[in-house]
C-alpha positions in Angstrom: -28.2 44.7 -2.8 -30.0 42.1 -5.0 -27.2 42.1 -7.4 -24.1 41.6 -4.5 -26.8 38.2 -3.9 -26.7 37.1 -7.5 -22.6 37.6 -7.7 -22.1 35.8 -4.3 -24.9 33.0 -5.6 -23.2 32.5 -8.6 -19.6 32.8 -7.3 -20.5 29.9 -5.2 -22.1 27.8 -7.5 -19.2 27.9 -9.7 -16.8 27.0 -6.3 -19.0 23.8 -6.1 -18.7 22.7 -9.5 -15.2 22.6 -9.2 -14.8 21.3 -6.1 -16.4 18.1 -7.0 -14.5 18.2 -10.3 -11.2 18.0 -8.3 -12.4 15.1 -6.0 -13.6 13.1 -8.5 -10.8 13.4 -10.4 -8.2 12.5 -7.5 -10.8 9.3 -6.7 -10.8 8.0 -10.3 -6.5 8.0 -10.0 -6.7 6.4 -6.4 -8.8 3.5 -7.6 -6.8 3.2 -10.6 -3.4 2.8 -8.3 -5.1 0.4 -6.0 -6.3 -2.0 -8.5 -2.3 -4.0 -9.2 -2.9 -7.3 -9.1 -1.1 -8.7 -5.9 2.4 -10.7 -6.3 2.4 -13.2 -3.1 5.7 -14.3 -2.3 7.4 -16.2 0.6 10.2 -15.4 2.5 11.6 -17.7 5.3 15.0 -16.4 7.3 16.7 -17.8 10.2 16.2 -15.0 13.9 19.2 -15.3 16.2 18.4 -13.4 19.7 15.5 -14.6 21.0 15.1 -15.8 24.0 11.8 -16.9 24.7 8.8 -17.8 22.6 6.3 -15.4 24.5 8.7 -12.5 24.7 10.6 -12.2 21.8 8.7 -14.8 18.9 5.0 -14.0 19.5 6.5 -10.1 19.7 8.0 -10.2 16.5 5.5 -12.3 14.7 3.2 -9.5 15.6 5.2 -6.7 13.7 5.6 -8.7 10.7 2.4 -9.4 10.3 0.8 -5.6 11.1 2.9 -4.7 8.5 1.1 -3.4 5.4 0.9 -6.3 2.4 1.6 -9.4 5.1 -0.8 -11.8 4.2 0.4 -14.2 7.1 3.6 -14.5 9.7 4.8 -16.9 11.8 7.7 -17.1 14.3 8.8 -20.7 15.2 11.1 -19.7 18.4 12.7 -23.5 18.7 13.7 -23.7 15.0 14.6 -19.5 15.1 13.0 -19.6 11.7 10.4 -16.6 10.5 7.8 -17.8 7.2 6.2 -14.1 5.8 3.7 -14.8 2.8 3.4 -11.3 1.3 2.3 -9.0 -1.9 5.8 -8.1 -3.0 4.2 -4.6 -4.7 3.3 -3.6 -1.3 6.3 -4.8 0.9 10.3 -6.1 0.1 12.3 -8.5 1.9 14.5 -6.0 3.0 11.4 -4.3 4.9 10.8 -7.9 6.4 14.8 -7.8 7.8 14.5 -4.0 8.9 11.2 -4.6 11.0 12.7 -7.8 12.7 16.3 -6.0 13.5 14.5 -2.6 14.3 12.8 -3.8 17.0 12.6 -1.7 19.9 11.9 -4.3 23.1 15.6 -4.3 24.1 16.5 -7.3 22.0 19.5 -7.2 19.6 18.1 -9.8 16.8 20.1 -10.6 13.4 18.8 -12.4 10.7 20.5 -14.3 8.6 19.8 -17.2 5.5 17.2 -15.6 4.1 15.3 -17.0 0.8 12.7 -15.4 -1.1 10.1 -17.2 -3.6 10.1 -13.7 -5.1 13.8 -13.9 -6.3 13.8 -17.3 -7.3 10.4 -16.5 -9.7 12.6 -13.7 -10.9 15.9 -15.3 -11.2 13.8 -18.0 -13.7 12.1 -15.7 -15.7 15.3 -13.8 -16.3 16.8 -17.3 -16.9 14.1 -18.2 -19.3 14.9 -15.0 -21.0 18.5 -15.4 -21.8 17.5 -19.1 -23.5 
């Protein structure tokens, strides 16, 4: 009997240890991941289908900005214009257009004339490249 305690001691001992091996392991790469410097960027884009500034802008301006990397949104419902500062490692202007045209209050919304600080900062650092 005292040597089925020793075995079942010891196998359990050994089941600790690597247990905490694994999990610090796994925290180690999650930190690792987590620490990218964020990229703000700014789109702006143009909302057709609103219909009033309670209803539709305030809704949508609450999506955008839930979403995960939106730093701030705003909805203007007279100009029909959305501003999203983001972290463009986190979230893509093409998110930004699916979120406002996906969403599910009964609206049909489009959005159109969309530009993106992002691109341009891309477009003159590939530009700045070819020189």
């Amino acid at each position: 009997m005292k040597f089925t305690k020793k075995i079942a001691l010891f196998a359990f001992t050994i089941l600790s240890i690597v247990s905490c091996k694994k999990e610090a392991t796994e925290t180690a790469t999650t930190e690792q991941t987590q620490e990218q410097p964020a990229q703000l960027a700014t789109a702006s884009f143009t909302i057709e289908g609103m219909s009033c500034e309670v209803g539709c802008a305030n809704h949508l301006e609450k999506k955008l900005a839930k979403l995960n990397g939106v730093q701030k949104a705003e909805v203007d419902f007279e100009a029909k214009k959305a501003t999203i500062e983001y972290d463009a490692n986190k979230v893509t202007p093409e998110v930004l257009v699916q979120t406002v045209e996906g969403a599910a209050d009964g609206k049909t919304y489009k959005v159109s004339d969309m530009t993106n600080s992002a691109d341009h900062a891309l477009l003159f650092t590939k530009e700045k490249e070819n020189s």
